[in-house]
Kinemage of the C-alpha trace (Angstrom):
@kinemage 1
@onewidth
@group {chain A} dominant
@subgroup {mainchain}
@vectorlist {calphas} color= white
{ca unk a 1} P -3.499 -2.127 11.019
{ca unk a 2} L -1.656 -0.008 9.129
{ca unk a 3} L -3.380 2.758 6.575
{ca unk a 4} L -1.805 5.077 3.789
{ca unk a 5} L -3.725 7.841 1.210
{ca unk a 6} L -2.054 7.203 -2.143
{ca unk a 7} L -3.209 10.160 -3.943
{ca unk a 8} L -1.407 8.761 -7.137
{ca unk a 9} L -3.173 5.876 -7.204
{ca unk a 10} L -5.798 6.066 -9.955
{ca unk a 11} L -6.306 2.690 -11.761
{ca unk a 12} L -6.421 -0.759 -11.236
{ca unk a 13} L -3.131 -1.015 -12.291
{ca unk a 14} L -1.730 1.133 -9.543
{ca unk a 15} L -3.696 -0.794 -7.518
{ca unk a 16} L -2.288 -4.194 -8.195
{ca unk a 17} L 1.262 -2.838 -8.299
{ca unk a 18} L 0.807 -1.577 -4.576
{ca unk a 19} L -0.262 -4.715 -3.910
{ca unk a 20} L 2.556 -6.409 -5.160
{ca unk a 21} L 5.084 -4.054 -2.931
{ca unk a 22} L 2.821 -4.324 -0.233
{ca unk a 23} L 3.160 -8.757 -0.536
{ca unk a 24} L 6.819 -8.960 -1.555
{ca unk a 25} L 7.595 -6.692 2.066
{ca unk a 26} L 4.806 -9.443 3.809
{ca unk a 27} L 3.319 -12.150 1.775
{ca unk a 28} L 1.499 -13.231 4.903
{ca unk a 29} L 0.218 -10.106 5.275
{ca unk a 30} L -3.151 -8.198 4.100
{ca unk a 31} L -4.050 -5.612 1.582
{ca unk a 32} L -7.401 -3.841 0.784
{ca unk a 33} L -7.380 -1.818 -1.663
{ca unk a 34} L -10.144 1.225 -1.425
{ca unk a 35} L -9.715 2.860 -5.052
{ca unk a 36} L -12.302 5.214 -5.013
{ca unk a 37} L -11.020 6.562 -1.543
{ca unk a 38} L -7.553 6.373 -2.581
{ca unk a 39} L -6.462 4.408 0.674
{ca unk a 40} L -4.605 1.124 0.979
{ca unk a 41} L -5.275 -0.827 4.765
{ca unk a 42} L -2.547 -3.217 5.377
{ca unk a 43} L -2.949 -6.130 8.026
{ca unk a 44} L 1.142 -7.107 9.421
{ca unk a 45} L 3.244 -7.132 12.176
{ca unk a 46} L 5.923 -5.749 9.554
{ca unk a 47} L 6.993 -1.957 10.545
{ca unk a 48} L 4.825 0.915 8.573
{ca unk a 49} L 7.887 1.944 7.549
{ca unk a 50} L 8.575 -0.622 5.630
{ca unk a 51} L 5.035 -0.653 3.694
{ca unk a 52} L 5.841 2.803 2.983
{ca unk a 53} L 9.251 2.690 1.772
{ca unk a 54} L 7.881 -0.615 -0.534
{ca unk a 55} L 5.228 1.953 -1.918
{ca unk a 56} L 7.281 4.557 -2.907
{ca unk a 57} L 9.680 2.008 -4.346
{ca unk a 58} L 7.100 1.769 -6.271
{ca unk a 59} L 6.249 5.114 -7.518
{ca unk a 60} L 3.674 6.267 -5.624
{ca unk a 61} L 3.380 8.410 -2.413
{ca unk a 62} L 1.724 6.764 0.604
{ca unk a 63} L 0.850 9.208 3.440
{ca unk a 64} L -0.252 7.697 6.835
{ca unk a 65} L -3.360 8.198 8.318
């Protein structure tokens, strides 16, 4: 399991756009979203590297856990 902090992440729309990056780096993969503690959990066997380069990609700033 692999967990970021997104501290710009502050709507539902952020939300689904991490999502999006999160699916087009694994679209076999998991996502939860935990808005309200500003952390997305991710469920692959992709690198976290990856996820986090995906993220910022798409604007936001993922810091591991």
């Amino acid at each position: 399991m692999i967990e970021f902090n997104v501290n710009d992440m502050t709507c539902g729309h952020c939300a689904s756009t991490i999502t999006r990056a999160v699916k087009e780096v694994d679209a076999a993969g998991t996502c939860e979203i935990d808005l309200g503690a500003k952390r997305v959990r991710i469920v692959s066997e992709r690198p976290s590297e990856e996820f986090r380069a995906a993220i910022e990609g798409a604007g936001y700033t993922p810091m591991p856990l």
